[in-house]
DRENTOR-913399 format. One record per residue: residue number from 1; residue in three letters; x, y, z of N, C-alpha, C in turn. Coordinates in Angstrom, 2 decimals. Example, Ala and Ser with C-alpha at 12.3 -4.5 7.8 and 13.67 -1.06 7.14 Angstrom:
2
<pt nr="1" rest="ALA" n_u="13.19" n_v="-5.69" n_w="7.80" ca_u="12.30" ca_v="-4.50" ca_w="7.80" c_u="13.20" c_v="-3.30" c_w="7.80"/>
<pt nr="2" rest="SER" n_u="12.85" n_v="-2.25" n_w="7.08" ca_u="13.67" ca_v="-1.06" ca_w="7.14" c_u="12.90" c_v="0.03" c_w="7.87"/>
This chain:
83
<pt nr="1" rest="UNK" n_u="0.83" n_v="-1.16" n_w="0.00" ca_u="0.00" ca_v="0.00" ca_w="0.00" c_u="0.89" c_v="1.24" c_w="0.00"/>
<pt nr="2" rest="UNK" n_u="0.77" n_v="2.23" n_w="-0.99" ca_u="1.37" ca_v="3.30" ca_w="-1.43" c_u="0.93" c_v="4.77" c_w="-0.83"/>
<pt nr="3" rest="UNK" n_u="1.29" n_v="5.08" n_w="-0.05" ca_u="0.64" ca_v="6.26" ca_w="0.49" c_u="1.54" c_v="7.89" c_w="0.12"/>
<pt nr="4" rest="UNK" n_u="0.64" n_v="9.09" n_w="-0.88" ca_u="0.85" ca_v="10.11" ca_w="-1.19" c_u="1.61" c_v="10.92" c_w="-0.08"/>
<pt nr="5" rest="UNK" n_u="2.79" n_v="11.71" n_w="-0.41" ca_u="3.87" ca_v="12.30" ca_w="0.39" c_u="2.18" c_v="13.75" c_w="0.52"/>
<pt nr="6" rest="UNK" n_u="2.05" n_v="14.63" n_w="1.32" ca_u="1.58" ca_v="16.00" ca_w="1.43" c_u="2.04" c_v="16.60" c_w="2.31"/>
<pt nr="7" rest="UNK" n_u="1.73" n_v="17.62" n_w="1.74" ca_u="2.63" ca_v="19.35" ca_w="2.72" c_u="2.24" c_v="19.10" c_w="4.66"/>
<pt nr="8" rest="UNK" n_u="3.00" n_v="19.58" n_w="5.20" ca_u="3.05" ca_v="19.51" ca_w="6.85" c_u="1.16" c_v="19.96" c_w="7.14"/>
<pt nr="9" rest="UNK" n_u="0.69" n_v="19.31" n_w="7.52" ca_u="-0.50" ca_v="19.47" ca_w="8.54" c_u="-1.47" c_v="18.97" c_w="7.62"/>
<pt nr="10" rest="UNK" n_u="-1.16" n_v="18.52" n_w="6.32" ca_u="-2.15" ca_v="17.97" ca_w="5.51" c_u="-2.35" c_v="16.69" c_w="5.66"/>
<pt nr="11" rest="UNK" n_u="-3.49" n_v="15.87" n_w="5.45" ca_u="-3.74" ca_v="14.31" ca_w="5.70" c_u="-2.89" c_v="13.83" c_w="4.42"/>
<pt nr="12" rest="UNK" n_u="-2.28" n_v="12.89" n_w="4.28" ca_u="-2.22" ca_v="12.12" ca_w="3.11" c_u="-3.00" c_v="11.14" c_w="2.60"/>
<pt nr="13" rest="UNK" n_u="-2.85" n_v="10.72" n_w="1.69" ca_u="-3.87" ca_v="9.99" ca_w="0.77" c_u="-3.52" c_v="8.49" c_w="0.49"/>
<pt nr="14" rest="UNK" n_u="-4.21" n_v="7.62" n_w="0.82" ca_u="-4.02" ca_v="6.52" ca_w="0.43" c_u="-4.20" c_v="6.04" c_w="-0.97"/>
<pt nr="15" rest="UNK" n_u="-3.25" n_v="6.27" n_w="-1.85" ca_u="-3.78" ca_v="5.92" ca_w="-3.50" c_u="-4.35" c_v="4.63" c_w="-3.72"/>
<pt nr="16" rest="UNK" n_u="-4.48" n_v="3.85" n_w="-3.06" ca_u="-5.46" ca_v="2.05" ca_w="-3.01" c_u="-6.63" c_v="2.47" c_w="-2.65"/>
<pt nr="17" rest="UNK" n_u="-7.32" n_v="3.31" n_w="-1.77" ca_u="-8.44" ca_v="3.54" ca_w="-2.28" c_u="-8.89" c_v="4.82" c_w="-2.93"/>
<pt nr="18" rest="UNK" n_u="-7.62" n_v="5.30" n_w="-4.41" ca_u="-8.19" ca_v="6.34" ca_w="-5.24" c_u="-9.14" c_v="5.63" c_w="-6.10"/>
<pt nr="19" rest="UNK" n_u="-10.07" n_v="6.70" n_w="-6.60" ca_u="-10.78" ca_v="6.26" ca_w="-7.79" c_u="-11.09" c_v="6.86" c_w="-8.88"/>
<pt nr="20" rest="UNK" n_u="-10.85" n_v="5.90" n_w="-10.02" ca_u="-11.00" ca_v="7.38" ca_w="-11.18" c_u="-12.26" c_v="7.30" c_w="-11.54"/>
<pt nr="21" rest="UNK" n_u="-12.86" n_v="8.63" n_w="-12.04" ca_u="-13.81" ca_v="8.51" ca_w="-13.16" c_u="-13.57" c_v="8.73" c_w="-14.24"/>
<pt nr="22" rest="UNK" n_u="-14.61" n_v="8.98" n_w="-15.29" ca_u="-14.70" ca_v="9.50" ca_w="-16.43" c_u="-15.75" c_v="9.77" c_w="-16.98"/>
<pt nr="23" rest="UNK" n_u="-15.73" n_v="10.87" n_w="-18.16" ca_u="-16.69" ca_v="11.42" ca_w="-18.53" c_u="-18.15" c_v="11.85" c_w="-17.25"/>
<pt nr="24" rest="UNK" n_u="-16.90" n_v="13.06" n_w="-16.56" ca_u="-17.94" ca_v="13.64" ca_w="-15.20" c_u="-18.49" c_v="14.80" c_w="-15.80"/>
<pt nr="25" rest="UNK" n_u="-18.83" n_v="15.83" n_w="-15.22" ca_u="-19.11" ca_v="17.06" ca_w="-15.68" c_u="-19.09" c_v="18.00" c_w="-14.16"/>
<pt nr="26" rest="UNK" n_u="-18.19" n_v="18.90" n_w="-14.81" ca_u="-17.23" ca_v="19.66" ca_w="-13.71" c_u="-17.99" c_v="21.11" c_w="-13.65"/>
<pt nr="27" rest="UNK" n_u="-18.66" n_v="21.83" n_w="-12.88" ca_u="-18.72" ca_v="23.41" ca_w="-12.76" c_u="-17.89" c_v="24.12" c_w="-12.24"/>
<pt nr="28" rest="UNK" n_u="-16.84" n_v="24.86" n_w="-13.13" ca_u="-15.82" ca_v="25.58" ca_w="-12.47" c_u="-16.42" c_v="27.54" c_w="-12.31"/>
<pt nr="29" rest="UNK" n_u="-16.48" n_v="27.77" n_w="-11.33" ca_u="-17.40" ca_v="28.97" ca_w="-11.84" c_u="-16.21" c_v="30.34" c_w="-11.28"/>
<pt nr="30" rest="UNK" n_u="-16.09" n_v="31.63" n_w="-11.92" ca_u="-15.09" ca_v="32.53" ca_w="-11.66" c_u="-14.56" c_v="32.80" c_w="-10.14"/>
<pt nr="31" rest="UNK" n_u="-15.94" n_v="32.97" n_w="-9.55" ca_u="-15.51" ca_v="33.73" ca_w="-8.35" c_u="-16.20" c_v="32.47" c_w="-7.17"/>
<pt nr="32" rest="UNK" n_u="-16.11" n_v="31.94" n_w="-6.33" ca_u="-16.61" ca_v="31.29" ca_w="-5.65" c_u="-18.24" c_v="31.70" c_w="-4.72"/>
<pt nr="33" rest="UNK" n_u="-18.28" n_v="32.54" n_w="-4.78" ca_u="-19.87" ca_v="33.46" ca_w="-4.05" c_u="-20.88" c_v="32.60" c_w="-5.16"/>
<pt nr="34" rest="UNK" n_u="-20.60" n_v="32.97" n_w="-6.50" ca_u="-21.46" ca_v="31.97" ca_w="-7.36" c_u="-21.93" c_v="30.31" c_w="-7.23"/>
<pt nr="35" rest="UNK" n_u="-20.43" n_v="29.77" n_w="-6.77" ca_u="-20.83" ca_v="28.44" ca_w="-6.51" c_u="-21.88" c_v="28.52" c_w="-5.10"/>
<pt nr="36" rest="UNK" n_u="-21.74" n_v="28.89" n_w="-4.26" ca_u="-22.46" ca_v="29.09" ca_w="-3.15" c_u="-23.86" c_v="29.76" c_w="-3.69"/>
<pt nr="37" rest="UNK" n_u="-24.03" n_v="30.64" n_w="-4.40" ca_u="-25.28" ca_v="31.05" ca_w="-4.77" c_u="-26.25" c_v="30.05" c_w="-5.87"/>
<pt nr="38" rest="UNK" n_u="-25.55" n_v="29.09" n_w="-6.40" ca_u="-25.97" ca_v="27.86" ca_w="-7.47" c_u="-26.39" c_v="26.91" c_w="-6.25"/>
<pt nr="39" rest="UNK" n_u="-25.23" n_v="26.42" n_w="-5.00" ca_u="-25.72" ca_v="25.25" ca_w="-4.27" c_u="-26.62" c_v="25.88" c_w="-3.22"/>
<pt nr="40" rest="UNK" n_u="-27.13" n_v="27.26" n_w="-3.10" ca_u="-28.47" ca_v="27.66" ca_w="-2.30" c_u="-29.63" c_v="27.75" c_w="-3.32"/>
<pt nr="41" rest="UNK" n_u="-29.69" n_v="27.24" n_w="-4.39" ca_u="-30.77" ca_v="27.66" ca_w="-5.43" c_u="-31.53" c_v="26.11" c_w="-5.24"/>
<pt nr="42" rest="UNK" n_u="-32.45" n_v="26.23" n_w="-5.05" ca_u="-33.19" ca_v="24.90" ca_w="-4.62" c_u="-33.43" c_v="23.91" c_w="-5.86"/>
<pt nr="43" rest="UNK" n_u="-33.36" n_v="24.37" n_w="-7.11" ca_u="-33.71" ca_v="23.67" ca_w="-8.47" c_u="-32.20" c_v="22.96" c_w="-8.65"/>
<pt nr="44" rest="UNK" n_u="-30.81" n_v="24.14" n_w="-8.39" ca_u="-29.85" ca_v="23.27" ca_w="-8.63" c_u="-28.72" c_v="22.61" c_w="-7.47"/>
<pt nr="45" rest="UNK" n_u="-29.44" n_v="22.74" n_w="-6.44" ca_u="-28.42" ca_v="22.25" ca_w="-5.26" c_u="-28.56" c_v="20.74" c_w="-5.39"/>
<pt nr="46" rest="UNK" n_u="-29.96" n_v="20.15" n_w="-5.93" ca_u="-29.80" ca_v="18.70" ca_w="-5.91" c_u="-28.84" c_v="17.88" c_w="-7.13"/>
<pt nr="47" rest="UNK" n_u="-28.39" n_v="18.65" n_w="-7.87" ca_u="-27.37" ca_v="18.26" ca_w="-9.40" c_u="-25.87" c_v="18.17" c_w="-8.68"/>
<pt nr="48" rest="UNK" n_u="-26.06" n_v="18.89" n_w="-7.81" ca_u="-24.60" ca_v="19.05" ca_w="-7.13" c_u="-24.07" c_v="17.96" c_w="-6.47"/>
<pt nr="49" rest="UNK" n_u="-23.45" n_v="16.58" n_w="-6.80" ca_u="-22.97" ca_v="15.63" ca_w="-6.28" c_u="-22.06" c_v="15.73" c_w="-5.05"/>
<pt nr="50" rest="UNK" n_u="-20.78" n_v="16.79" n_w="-5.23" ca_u="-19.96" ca_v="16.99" ca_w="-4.54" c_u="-19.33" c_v="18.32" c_w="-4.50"/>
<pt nr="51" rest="UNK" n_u="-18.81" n_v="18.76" n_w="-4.08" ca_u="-17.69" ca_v="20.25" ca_w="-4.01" c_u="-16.23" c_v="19.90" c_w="-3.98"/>
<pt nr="52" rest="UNK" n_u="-15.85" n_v="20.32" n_w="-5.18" ca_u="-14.23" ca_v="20.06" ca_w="-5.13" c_u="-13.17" c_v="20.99" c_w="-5.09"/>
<pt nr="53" rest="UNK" n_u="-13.57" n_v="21.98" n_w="-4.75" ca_u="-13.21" ca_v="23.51" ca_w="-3.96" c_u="-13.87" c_v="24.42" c_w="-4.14"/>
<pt nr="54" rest="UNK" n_u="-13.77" n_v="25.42" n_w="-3.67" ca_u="-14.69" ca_v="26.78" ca_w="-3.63" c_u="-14.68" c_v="27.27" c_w="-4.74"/>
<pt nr="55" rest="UNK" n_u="-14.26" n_v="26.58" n_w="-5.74" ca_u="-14.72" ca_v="27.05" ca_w="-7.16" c_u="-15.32" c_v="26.01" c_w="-8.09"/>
<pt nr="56" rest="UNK" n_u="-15.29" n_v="25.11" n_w="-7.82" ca_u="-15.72" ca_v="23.80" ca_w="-8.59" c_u="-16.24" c_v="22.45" c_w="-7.66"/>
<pt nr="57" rest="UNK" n_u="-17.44" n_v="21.92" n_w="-8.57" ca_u="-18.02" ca_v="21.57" ca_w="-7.96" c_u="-18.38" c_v="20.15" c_w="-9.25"/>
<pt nr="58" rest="UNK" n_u="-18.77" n_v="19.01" n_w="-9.21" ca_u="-18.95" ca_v="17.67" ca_w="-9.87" c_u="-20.36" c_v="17.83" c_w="-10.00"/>
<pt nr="59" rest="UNK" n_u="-20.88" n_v="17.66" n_w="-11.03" ca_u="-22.64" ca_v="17.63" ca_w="-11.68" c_u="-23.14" c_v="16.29" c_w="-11.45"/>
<pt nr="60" rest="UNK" n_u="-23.83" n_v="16.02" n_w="-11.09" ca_u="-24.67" ca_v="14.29" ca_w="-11.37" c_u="-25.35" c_v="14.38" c_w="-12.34"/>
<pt nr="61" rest="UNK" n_u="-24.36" n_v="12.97" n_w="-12.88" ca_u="-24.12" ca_v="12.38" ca_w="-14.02" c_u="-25.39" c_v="11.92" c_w="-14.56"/>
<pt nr="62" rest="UNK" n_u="-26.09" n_v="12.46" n_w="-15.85" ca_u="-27.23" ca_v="12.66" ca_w="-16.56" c_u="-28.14" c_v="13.32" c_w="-16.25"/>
<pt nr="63" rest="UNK" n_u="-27.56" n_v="14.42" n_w="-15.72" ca_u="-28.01" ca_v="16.03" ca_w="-15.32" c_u="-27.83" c_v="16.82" c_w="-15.78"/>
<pt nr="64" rest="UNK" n_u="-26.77" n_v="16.62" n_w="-16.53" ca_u="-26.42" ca_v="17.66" ca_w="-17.31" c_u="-26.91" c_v="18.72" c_w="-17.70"/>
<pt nr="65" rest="UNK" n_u="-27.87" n_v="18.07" n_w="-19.08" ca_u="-28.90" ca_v="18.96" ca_w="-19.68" c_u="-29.52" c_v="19.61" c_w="-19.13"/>
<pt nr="66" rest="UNK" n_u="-30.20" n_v="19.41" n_w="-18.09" ca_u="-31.70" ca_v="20.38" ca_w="-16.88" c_u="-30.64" c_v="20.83" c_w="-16.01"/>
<pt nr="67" rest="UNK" n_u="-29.26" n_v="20.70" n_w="-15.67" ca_u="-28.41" ca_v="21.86" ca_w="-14.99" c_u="-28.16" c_v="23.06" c_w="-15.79"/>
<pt nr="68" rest="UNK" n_u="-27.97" n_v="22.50" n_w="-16.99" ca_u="-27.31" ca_v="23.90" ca_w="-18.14" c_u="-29.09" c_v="24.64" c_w="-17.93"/>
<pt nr="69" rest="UNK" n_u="-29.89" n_v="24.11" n_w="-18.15" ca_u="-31.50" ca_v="24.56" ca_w="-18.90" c_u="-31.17" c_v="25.61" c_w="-17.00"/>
<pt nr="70" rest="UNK" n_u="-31.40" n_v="25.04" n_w="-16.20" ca_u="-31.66" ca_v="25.68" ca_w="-15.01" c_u="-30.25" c_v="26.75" c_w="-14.56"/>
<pt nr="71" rest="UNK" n_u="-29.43" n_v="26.82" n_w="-14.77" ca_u="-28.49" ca_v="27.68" ca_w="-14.62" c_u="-28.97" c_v="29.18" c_w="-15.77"/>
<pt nr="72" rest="UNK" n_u="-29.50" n_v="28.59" n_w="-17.06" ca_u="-30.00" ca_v="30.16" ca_w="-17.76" c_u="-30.90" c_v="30.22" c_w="-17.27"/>
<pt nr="73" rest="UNK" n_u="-32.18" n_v="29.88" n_w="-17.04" ca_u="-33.26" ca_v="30.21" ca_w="-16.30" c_u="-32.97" c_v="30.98" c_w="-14.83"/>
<pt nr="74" rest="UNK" n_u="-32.05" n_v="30.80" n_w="-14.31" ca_u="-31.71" ca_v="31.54" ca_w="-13.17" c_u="-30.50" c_v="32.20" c_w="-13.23"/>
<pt nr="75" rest="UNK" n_u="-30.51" n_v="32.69" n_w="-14.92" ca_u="-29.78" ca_v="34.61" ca_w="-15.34" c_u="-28.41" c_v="33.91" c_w="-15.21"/>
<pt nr="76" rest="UNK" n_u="-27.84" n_v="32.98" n_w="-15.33" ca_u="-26.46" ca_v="32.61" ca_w="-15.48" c_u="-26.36" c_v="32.13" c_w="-16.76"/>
<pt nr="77" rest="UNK" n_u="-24.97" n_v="32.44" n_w="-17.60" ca_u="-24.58" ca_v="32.49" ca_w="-18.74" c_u="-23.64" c_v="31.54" c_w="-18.84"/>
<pt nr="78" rest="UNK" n_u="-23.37" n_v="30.25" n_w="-18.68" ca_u="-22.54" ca_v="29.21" ca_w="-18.80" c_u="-21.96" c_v="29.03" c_w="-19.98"/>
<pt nr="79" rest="UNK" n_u="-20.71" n_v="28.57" n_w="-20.21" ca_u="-19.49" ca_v="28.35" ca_w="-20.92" c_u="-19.35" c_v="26.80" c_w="-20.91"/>
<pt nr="80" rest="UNK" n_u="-20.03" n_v="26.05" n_w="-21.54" ca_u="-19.82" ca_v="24.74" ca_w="-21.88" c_u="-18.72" c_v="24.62" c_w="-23.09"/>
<pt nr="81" rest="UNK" n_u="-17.51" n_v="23.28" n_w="-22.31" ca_u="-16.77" ca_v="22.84" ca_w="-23.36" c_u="-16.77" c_v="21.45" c_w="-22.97"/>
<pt nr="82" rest="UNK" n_u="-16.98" n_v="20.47" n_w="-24.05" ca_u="-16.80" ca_v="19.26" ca_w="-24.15" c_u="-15.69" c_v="18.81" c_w="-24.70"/>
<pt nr="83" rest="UNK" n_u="-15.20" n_v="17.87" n_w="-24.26" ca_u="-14.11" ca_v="16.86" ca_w="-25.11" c_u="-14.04" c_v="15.30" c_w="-25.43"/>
């Protein structure tokens, strides 16, 4: 079992139980007040799987579509890029 070196006062990570995904869908939004104002919006706090810092946050997966539809409906202008 392989355990990640991290900076003084940080936990380290056991890479045996990392896990990857793929094909997630990530909201990275400019300023962080936004992410907080998206996960108090009652239509889209339930799309919100997880928080992966105060700027980004993981979508649940085949949500996509009714997150993008509900983010313009509530005056936000999203920047979708796929790959």
């Amino acid at each position: 079992m392989r355990k990640a070196t991290a900076p003084a006062g940080k936990p380290s990570i056991n890479l045996s139980d990392a896990v990857l995904h793929t094909n997630l869908t990530i909201l990275e939004v400019a300023e962080p007040h936004l992410l907080e104002e998206i996960m108090a919006d009652r239509r889209l706090a339930p799309t919100i799987v997880m928080r992966l810092s105060e700027d980004a946050a993981v979508v649940a997966p085949g949500q996509e579509e009714f997150f993008i539809k509900q983010l313009l409906k509530a005056g936000h202008t999203p920047k979708v890029v796929t790959k």
